[in-house]
Each structure stands twice: as C-alpha cells, then as structure tokens.
FIMAR-427154 format. One line per field, with one value per residue (C-alpha): residue number from 1; residue in one letter; chain; x, y, z. Coordinates in nm, 2 decimals, always signed. Layout:
REM residues N
i NUM  ...
aa A  ...
ch A  ...
xx X  ...
yy Y  ...
zz Z  ...
***
This chain:
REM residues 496
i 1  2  3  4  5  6  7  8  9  10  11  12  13  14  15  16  17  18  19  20  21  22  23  24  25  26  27  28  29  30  31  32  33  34  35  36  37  38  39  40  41  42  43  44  45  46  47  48  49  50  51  52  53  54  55  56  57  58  59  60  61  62  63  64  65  66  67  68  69  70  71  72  73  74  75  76  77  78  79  80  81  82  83  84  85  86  87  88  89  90  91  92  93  94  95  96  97  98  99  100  101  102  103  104  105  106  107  108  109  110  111  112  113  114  115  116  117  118  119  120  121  122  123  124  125  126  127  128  129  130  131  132  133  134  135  136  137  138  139  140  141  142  143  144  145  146  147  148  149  150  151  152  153  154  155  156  157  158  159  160  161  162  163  164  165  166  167  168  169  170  171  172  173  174  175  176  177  178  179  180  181  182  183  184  185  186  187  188  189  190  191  192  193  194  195  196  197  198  199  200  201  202  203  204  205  206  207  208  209  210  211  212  213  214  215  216  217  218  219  220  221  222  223  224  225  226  227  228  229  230  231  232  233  234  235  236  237  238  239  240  241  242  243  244  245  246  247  248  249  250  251  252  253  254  255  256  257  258  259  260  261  262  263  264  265  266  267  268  269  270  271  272  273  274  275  276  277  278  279  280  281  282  283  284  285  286  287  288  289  290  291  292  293  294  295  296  297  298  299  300  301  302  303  304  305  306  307  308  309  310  311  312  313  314  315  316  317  318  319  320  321  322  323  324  325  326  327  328  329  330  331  332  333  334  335  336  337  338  339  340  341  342  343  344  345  346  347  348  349  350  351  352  353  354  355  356  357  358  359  360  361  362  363  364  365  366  367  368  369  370  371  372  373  374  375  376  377  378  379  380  381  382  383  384  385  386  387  388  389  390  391  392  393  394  395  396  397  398  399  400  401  402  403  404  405  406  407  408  409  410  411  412  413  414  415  416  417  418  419  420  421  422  423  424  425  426  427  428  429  430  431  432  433  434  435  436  437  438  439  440  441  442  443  444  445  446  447  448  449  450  451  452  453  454  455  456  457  458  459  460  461  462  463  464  465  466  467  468  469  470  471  472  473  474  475  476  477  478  479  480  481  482  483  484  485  486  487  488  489  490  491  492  493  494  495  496
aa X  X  X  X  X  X  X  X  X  X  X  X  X  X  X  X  X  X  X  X  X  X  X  X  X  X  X  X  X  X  X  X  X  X  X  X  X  X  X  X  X  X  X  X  X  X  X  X  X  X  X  X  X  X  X  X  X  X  X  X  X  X  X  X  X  X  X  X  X  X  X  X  X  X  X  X  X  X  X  X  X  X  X  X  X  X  X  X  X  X  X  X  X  X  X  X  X  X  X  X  X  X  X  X  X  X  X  X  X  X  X  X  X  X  X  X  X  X  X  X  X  X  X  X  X  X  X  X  X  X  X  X  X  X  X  X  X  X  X  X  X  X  X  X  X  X  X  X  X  X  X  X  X  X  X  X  X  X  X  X  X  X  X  X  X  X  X  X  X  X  X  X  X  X  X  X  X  X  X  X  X  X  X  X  X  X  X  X  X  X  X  X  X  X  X  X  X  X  X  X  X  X  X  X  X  X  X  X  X  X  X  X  X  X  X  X  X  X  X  X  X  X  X  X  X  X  X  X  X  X  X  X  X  X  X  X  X  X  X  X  X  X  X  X  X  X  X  X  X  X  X  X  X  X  X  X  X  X  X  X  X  X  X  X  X  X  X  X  X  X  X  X  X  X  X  X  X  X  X  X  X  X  X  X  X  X  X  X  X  X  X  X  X  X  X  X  X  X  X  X  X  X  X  X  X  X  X  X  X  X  X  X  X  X  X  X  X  X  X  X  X  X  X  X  X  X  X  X  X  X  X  X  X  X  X  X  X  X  X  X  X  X  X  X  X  X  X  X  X  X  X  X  X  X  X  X  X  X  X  X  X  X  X  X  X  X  X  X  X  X  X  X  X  X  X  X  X  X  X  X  X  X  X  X  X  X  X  X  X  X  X  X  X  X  X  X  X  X  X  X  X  X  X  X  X  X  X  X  X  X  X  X  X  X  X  X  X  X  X  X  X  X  X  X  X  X  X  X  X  X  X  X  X  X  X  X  X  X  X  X  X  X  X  X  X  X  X  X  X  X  X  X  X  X  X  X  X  X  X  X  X  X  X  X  X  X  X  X  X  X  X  X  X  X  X  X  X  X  X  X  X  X  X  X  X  X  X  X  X  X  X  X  X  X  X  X
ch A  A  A  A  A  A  A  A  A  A  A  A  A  A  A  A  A  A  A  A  A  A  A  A  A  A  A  A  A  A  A  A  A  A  A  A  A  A  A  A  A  A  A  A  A  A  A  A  A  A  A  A  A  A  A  A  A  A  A  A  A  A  A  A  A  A  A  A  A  A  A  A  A  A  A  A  A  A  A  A  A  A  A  A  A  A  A  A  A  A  A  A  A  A  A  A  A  A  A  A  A  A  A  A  A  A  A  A  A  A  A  A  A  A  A  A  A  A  A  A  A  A  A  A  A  A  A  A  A  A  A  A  A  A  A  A  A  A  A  A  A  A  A  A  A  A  A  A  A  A  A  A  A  A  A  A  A  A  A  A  A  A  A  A  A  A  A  A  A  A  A  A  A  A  A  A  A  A  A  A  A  A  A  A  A  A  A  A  A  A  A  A  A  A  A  A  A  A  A  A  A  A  A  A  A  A  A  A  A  A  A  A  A  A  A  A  A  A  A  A  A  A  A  A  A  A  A  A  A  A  A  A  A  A  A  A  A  A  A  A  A  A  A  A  A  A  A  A  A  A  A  A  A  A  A  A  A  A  A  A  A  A  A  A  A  A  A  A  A  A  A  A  A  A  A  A  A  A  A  A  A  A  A  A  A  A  A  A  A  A  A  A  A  A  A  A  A  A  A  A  A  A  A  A  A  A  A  A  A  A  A  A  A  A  A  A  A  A  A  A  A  A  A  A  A  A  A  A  A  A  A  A  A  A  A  A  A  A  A  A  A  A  A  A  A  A  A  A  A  A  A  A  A  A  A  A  A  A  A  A  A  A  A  A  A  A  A  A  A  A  A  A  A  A  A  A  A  A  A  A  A  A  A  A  A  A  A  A  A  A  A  A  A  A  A  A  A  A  A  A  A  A  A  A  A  A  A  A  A  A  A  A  A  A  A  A  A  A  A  A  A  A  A  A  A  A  A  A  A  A  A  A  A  A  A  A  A  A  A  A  A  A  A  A  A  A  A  A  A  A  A  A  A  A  A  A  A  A  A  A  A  A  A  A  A  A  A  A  A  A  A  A  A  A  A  A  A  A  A  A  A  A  A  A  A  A  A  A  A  A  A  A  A  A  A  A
xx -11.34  -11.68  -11.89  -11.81  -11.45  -11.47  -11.68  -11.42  -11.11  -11.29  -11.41  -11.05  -10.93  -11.21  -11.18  -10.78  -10.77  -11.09  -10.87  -10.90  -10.79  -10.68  -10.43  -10.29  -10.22  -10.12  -10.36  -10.26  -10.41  -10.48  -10.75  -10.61  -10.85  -10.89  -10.71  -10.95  -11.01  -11.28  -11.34  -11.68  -11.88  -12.17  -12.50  -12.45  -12.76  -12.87  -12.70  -12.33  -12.47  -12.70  -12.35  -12.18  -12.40  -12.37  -12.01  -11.98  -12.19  -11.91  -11.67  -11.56  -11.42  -11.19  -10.90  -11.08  -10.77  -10.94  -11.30  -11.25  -11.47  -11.43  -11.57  -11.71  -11.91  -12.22  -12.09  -11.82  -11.69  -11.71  -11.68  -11.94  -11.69  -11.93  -12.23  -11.96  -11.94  -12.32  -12.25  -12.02  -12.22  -12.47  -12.27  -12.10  -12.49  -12.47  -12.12  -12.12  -12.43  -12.23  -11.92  -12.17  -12.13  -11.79  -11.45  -11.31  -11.57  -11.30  -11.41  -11.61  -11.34  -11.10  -11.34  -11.35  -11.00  -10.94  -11.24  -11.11  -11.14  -10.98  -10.92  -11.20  -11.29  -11.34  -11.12  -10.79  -10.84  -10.82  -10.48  -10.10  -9.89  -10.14  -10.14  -9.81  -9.68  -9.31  -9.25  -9.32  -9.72  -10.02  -10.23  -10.50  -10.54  -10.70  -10.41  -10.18  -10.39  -10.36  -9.98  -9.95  -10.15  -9.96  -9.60  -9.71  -9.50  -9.75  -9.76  -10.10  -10.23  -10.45  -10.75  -10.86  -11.24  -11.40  -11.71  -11.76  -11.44  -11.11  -10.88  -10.77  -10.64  -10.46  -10.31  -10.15  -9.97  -9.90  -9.77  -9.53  -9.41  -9.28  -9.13  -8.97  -8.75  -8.92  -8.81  -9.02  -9.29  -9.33  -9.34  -9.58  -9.83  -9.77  -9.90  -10.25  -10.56  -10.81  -11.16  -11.36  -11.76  -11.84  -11.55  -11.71  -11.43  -11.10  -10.85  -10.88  -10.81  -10.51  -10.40  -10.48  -10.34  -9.98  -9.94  -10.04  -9.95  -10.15  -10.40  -10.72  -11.05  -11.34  -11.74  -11.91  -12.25  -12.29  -12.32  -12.71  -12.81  -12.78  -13.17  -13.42  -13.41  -13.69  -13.73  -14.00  -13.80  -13.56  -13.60  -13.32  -13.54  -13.27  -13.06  -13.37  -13.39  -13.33  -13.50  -13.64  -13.86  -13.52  -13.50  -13.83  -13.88  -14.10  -13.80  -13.56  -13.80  -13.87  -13.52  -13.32  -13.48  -13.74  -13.67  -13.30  -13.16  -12.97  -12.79  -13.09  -13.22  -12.96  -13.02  -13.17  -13.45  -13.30  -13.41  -13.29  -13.11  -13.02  -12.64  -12.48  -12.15  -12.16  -11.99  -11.68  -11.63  -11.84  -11.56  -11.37  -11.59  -11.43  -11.73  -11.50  -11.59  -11.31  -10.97  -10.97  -10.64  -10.80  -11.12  -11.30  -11.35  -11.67  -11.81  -12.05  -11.92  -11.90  -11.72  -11.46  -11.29  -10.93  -10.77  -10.81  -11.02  -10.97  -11.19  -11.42  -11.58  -12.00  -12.10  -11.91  -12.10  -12.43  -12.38  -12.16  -12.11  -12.34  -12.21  -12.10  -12.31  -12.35  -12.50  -12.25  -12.02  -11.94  -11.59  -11.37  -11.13  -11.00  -10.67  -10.57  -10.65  -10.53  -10.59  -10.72  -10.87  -11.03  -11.38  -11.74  -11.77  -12.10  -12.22  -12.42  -12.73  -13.01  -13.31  -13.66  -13.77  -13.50  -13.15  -12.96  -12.68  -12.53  -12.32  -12.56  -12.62  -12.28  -12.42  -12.76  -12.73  -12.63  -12.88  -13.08  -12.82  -12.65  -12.92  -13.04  -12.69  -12.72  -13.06  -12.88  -12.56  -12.90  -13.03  -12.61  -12.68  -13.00  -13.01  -12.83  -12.56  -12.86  -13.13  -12.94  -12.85  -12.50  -12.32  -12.22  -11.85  -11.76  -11.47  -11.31  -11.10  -10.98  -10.92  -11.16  -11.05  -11.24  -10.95  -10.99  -10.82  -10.64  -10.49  -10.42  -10.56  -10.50  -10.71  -10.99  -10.95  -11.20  -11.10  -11.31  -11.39  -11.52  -11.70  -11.85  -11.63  -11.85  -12.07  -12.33  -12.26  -12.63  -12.68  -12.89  -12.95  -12.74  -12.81  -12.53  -12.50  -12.21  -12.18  -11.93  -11.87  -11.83  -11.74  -11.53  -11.32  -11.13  -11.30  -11.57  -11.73  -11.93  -11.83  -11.95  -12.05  -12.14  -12.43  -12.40  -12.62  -12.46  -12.12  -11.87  -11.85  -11.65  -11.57  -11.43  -11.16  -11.27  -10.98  -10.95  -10.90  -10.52  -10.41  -10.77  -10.93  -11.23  -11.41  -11.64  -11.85  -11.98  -12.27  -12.35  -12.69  -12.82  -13.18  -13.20  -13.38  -13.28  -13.09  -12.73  -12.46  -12.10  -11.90  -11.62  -11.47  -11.23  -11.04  -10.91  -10.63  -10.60  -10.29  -10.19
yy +7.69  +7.78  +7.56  +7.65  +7.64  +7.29  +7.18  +7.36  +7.19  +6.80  +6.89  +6.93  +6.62  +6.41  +6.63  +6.67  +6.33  +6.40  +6.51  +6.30  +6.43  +6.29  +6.58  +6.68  +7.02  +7.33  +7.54  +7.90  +8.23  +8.43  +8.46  +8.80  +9.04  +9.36  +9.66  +9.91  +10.30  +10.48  +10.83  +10.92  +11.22  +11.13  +11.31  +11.37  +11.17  +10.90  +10.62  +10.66  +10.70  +10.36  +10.21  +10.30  +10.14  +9.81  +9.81  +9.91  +9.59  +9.35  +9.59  +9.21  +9.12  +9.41  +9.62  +9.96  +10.24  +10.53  +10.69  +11.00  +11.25  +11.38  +11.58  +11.50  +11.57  +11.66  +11.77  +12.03  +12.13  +12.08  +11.68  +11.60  +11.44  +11.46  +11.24  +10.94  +11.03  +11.06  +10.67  +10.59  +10.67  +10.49  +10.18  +10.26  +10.16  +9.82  +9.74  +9.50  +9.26  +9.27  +9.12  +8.87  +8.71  +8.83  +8.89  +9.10  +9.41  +9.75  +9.95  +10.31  +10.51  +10.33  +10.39  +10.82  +10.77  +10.68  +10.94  +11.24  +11.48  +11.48  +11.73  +12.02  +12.16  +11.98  +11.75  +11.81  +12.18  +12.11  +11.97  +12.02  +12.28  +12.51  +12.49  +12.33  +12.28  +12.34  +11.97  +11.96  +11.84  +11.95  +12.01  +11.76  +11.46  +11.24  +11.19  +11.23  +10.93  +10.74  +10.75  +10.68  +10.33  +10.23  +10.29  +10.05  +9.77  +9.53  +9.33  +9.31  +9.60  +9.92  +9.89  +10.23  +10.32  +10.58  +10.69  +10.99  +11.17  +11.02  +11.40  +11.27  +10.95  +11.13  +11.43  +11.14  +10.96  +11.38  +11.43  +11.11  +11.16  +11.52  +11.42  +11.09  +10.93  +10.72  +10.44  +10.43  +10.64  +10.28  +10.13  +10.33  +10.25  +9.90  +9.86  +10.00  +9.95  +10.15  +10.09  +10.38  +10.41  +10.59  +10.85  +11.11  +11.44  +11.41  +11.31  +10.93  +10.99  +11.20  +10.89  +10.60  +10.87  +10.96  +10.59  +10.34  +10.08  +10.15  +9.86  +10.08  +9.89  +10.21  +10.02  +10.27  +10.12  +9.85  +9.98  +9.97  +9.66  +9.71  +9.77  +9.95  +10.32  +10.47  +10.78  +10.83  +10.96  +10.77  +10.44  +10.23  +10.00  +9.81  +9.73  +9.54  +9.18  +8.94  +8.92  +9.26  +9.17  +9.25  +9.63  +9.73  +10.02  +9.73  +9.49  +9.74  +9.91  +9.56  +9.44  +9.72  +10.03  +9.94  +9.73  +9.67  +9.93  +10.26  +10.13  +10.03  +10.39  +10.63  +10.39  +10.67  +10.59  +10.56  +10.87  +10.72  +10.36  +10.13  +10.19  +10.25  +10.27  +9.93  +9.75  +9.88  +9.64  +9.37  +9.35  +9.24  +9.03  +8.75  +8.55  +8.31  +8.36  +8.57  +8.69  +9.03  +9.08  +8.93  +9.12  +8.91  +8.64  +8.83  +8.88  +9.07  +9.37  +9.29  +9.15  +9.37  +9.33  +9.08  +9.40  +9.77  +9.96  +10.32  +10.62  +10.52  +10.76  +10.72  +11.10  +11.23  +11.04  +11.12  +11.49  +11.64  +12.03  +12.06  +12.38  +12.35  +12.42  +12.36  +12.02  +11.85  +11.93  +11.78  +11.55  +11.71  +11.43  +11.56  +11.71  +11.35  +11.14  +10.85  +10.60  +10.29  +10.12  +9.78  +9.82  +9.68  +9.29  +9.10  +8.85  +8.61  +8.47  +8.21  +8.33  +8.17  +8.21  +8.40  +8.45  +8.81  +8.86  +9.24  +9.38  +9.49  +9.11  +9.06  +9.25  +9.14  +8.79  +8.80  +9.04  +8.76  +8.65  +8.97  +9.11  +8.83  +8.85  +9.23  +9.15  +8.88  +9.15  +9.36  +9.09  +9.06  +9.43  +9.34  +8.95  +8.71  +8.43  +8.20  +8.40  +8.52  +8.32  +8.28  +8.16  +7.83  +7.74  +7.57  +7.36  +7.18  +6.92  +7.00  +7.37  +7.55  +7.92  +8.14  +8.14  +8.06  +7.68  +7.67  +7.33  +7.18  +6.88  +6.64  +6.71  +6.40  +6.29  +6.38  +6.59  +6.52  +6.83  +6.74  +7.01  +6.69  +6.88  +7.20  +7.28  +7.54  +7.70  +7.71  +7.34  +7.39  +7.21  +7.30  +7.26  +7.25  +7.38  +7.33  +7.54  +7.64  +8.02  +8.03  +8.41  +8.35  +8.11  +8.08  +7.76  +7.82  +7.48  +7.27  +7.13  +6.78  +6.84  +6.54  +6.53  +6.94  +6.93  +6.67  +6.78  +6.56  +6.62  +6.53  +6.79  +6.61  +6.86  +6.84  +6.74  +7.07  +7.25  +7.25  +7.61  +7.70  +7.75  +7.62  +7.80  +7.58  +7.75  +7.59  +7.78  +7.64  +7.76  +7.73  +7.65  +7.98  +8.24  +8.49  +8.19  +8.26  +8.15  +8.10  +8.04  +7.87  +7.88  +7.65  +7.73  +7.39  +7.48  +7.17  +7.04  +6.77
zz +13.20  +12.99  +12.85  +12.53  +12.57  +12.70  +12.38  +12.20  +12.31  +12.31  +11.94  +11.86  +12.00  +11.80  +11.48  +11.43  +11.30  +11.04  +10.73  +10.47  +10.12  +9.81  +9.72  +10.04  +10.10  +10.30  +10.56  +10.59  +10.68  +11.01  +11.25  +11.47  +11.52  +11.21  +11.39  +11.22  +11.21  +11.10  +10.98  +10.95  +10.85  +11.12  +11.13  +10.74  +10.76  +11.01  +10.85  +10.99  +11.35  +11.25  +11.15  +11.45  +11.66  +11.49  +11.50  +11.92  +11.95  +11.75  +11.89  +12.04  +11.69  +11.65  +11.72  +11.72  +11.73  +11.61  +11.56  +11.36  +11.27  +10.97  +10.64  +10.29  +10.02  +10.22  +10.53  +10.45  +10.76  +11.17  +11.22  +11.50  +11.69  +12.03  +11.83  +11.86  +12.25  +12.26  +12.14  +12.34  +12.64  +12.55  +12.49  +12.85  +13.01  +12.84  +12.85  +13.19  +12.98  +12.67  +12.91  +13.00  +12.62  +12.56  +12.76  +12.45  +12.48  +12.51  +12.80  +12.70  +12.84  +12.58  +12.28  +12.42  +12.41  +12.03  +11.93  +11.76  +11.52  +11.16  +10.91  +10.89  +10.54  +10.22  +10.05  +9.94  +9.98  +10.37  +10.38  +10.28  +10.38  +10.56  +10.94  +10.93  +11.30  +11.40  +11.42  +11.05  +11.03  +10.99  +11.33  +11.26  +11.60  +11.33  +11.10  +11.38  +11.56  +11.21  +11.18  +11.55  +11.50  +11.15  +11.33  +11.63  +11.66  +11.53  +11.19  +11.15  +10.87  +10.97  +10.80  +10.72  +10.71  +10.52  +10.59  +10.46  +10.32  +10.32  +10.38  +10.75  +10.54  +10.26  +10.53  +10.72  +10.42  +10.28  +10.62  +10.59  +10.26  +10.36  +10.69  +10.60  +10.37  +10.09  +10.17  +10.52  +10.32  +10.12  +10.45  +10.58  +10.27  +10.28  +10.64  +10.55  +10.36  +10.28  +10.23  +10.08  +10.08  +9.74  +9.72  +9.91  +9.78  +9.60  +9.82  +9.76  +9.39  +9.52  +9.69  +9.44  +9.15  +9.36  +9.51  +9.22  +9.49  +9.72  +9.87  +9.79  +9.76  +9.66  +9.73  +9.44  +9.44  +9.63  +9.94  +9.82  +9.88  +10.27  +10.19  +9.97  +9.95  +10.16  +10.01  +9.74  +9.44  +9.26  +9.48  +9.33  +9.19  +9.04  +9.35  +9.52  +9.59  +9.87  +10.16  +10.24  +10.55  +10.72  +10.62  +10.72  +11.03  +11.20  +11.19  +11.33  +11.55  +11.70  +11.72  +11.75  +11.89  +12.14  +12.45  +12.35  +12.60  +12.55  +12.22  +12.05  +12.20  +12.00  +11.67  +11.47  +11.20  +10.80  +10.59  +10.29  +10.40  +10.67  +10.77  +10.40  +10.55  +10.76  +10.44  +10.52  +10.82  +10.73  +10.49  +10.75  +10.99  +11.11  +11.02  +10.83  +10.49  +10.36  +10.34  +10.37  +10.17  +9.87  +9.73  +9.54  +9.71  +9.81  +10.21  +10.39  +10.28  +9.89  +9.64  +9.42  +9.10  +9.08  +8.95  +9.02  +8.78  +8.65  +8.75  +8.97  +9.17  +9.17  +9.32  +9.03  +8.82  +8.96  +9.06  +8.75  +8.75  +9.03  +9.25  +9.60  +9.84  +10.24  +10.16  +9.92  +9.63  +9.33  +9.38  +9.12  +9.04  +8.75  +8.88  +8.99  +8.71  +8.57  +8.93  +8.90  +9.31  +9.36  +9.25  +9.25  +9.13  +8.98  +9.17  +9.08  +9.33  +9.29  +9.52  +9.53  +9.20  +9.01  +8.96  +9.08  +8.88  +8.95  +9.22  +9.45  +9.51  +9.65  +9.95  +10.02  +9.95  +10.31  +10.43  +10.65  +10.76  +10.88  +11.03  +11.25  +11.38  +11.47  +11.62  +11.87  +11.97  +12.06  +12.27  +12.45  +12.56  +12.76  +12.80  +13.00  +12.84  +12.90  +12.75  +12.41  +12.08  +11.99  +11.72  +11.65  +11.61  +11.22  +11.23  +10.92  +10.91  +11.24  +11.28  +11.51  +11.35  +11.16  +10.91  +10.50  +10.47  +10.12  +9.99  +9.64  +9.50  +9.22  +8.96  +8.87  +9.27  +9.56  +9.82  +10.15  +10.41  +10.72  +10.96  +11.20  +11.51  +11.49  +11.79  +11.90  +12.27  +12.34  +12.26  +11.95  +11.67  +11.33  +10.97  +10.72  +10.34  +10.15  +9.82  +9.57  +9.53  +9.17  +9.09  +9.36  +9.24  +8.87  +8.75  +8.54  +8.51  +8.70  +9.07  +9.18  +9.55  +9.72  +9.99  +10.05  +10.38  +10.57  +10.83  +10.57  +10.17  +9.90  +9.62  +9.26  +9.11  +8.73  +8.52  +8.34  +8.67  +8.68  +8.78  +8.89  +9.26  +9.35  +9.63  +9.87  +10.16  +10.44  +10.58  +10.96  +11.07  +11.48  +11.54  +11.76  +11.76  +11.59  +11.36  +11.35  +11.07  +11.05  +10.79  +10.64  +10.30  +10.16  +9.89  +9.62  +9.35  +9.11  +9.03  +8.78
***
C-alpha cells in the first residue's frame, strides 16, 4: 500500500468521529469520475491544441469517451482530426512517468481509439437528412461515437464539450429523435449535458430552441479571463485582473514548453489567449469545489446564472451581418429563436487592493491557483513521484472525497466543520482558508466565521436564514513548489 493511501485510511479512522454540529444533517453527492466528450475545432487557432494538452495531463480525473473533431464558425469545414493524434503521440512518450503519479492515466492507444471525426460543414446546414445511411442515420463517426457513449449502461451523465461548433452534438440527438420513440428520445436528453464555449454556429440554438429541457449551460464571455488578450487591438481591457504573472509567454515557456518533455513540446504559443476552451472541463474538475449539476455554485470553469437566459449567443453579437467567409461566419440564430441556456453569472472577488465584481472574475479568481496545478502535471510527465508536488487531500468532518457535503442547520446555532484529518502525500506543510461563497449561496447577509485559517471552524447560521444556503469553502494550500490547492465546499441550509 502507498504512502499516501496509508495516511488516507489512518486519517479516516481519527477523523470519522470529528463531526460535531448543532443542526445535524445529511451528506450527499458523488465523487465518480466526469465521463466527458469533446468536440473541438482544433488548429482554428492555437488555443484548442493548448487546451488539449492540459486536459491529456488530468486525463487521470476523467472518463474521456470521445475526442471529436469537428467545425465552427471559423473553421468551416475538414476537422483536423490527425492534430489530436499528433497529441496523442506525444502524450504516448510521457505516459510510463505520468503512471509514476497516477494508476488512472488511459493508455495512448485508448485515447486514438475514441478520436474521431464529427460532422463536416457548417452548422445546421451540415446535418439532417442528407447522407442518410440505410440503417436510418446520418454517416457522421462523431455523433455515432456520441450516441454509443450516452446508451452505455452507466448512470453517470455524458458531459458534452464544445469546442468549437456543436453540429456533431445536435446530429446525434436529430438522429435519435428520427429513429426512436420519444419517450427514449427524452431519455436520451436526460443523460447528457452540454457545455458550450461561446456558441460557435447555430445548432446549439437548434437544440436549446427544439428541447426547452435540455441541461445546456452556453460560457458567452467568460471564457476571457483564462488570461489577457495578446493581440494589440481590442485587448479586452475590461476582462483583466487577477494575477496575471501566470499568463505571460515566460511563465508558460518556463513551465510548460521547455524541459517539460514532448507534451510541453506540441503546447503551441497563444495568438490571442491561453487555452479559451479549457473552461469547459475545469467545469467539471473534481477539485472539490463544485457540483457540476448545479451552475452557479461557481468553479474553475465559471459561474452561470440559477436559471437559463434567452438569446445568448456572444459571436452574434459581435460579428452581425458579417458575410461568410473561409475564416468564420456570422451564427444566424434567428431561425431558432425563442431558447433560453444557462448563462454567464457576476461574481464578486476582493483582490489586493480592489474589488472585481463581473463575470470574467468567476474564472480568474482561480487563475494562480489553476495554473500552478498544470505547471505540477508538467513536472508528472518528466519528474519522479519523489521529485514532483502533489496535491494535498481535504477532508471534512470525516469524508476523504472530493464530493460537495450539504447538511441543514438550526438557524441562531453554530455548526462546526472540521478538515484536522487532511494530509499532503509529500509531507508538506498546509495552510487553511475558510470563506463563504456569497453569490454562491442564497443568503445575502453577513456570515460569522470563526478562526477561518485554522483546520476546525464554526459557522453561526444568522436567524433570518431559514430556507437559505450558506456556502463555505475550504481552500487547503501545500507548501510545494509549484503550491497546490484543493478544495472543499460545504453547503448550510437554515432551518427553524
């Protein structure tokens, strides 16, 4: 048994009996791995390839069942399926060191396996009834691949990816509803999610338009505050802030590209940002400080509205009545209108000096954080166990998951959390911060938090909070270099 698996298990002898709460409740939520599948329109510009990269190294934390390449507004037709081999092959060269850090790393010959192509042409005039097959579908492997992975016997959801376009999504669910009854057609929607990065053609409003139900979150803007925009015209002043020292080409030439092995070779350098696309499974990082199913609680990857807004789509915005052309096309949404998708949330951050409070905040209020953690997967391709930082392991009040705790609480008591159990694999050192999350949560007013850097607090549920959730975060730093964080939120509803 590991080191860290034997610090595990002790940790959760000692720490089981640590719960001590005034309002007793319920802990519920899972800690399975995302089964994800991405569609991307890579070598549209560097920044899918950039993305790619980051996710093969956490491709530890997921269920990867599909890589798909696909089309959008600025890459019209030919998916360039063989850049995600090129990837691949390089991640083959590191693969045995990555094992060295982690047993779950899928072999390179499974990753070529679930790489595909999706739907060529644009939008939703590539899909429908032309090219039907005899069995009743349109030819395309990626939606094919797609409606293979959601009929698996498995209860977990699919978590659809969108990179670039999303006409491989919408041809598998057209492809459903004509060949099946609509009873398993609702079904089918229900076990997927999709995840879109800035509605790159017209099919998602298709989908959000013809299947009101359907669990559709659409990241407009926010995407930006992965970093500042490099080019010199129309720099996106306004989505700046946080620590930037993160996002410059000396970081990630020094901890990324150069003596960081074959990956950190085919990272290519940002022409106008670092890895827009990444969002869409940061969203889902089992980091422990969200619940995927539940958008605004707010993540890596952003927070997004309680309810689904109407007409969002920012290229159509931006790009009105500009003619198509071999580099992009205005996203005609018009034919599918009314939909309404989950949607960019303000955040709110305190930073230094000032206070951030706009959406792109909800993304790099994390950015240290996030990046010092893909600097340390760099190190796992080239470094041995002992040489590399690793996380450390937060557990509260017993559980060792990465899983959001939710419990109620009698309003005007204390509830007590206790994280005294957590442990750092490499031995170090680890500071603890204890915050409440307020957009996150439904109370408005003031939380008493007592002692927020020690392992134990105590968190008073104000009187007036019956009905409301109170959203606490423990951030758990190492003393490693890079630092590394994990999370873990818990989530108070008064009662009376």
């Amino acid at each position: 048994m590991s080191y860290r698996k034997i610090l595990v298990s002790v940790t959760k002898l000692v720490a089981v009996s640590l719960f001590s709460i005034c309002g007793i409740g319920s802990l519920n939520g899972s800690s399975e791995k995302p089964r994800i599948i991405v569609t991307t329109d890579i070598t549209n510009e560097p920044d899918d390839q950039e993305s790619l990269v980051r996710l093969l190294t956490y491709s530890n934390e997921y269920d990867i069942e599909g890589l798909i390449g696909s089309t959008g507004i600025w890459k019209l037709m030919d998916p360039a399926t063989e850049v995600i081999h090129d990837c691949i092959d390089a991640y083959a060269k590191v693969h045995d060191n990555l094992l060295l850090h982690s047993p779950d790393y899928p072999t390179a010959e499974y990753l070529r396996s679930i790489t595909i192509t999706g739907n060529r042409g644009y939008g939703m005039s590539a899909i429908g009834h032309r090219g039907m097959s005899s069995e009743g579908h349109r030819g395309s492997p990626g939606a094919n691949l797609i409606i293979e992975a959601v009929d698996k016997d498995d209860s977990r959801p699919v978590w659809l990816l969108a990179w670039g376009g999303t006409n491989t999504i919408a041809q598998a669910i057209w492809t459903v509803r004509r060949t099946r009854s609509p009873e398993e057609l609702e079904e089918f929607l229900g076990r997927i999610r999709v995840y879109d990065l800035a509605g790159q053609d017209d099919s998602g409003a298709w989908m959000a338009n013809r299947f009101p139900d359907l669990f559709y979150i659409r990241n407009v803007l926010i995407y930006k505050g992965m970093s500042f925009k490099f080019s010199a015209k129309d720099t996106w002043d306004e989505t700046r802030g946080g620590d930037e020292s993160v996002v410059t080409r000396d970081w990630v030439s020094k901890n990324i590209q150069k003596k960081h092995g074959p990956l950190g070779k085919v990272y290519p350098d940002a022409l106008h940002i670092w890895e827009g696309d990444t969002p869409t499974y940061f969203y889902l990082m089992p980091n422990g400080l969200n619940d995927p199913e539940k958008p605004w609680q707010g993540s890596w990857g952003g927070m997004f509205g309680r309810e689904k807004q109407k007409n969002v789509n920012i290229v159509a915005q931006e790009y009105a009545g500009a003619p198509c052309s071999r580099g992009g096309c205005w996203v005609n949404e018009e034919p599918y209108l009314d939909y309404w998708m989950y949607a960019d949330a303000e955040d709110k951050w305190e930073y230094g000096e000032g206070i951030y409070d706009n959406t792109w905040c909800s993304i790099f209020r994390w950015r240290t954080d996030f990046q010092n953690d893909f600097a340390a997967r760099m190190d796992w391709c080239v470094k041995s166990y002992a040489d590399a930082n690793h996380n450390p392991v937060a557990v509260v009040n017993g559980d060792e998951s990465k899983k959001v705790l939710y419990l109620e609480a009698k309003v005007g008591e204390a509830v007590t959390i206790d994280s005294s159990g957590s442990l750092d694999p490499d031995g170090d050192s680890m500071s603890y911060n204890w915050w409440v999350y307020e957009r996150a949560g439904t109370y408005t007013g003031k939380v008493e938090v007592t002692e927020p850097n020690a392992s134990s607090v105590c968190v008073r549920v104000p009187h007036d909070a019956v009905g409301k959730t109170i959203h606490v975060i423990l951030t758990l730093r190492d003393s490693g270099t890079p630092q590394l964080t994990s999370y873990r939120r818990v989530v108070i509803t008064g009662v009376r």
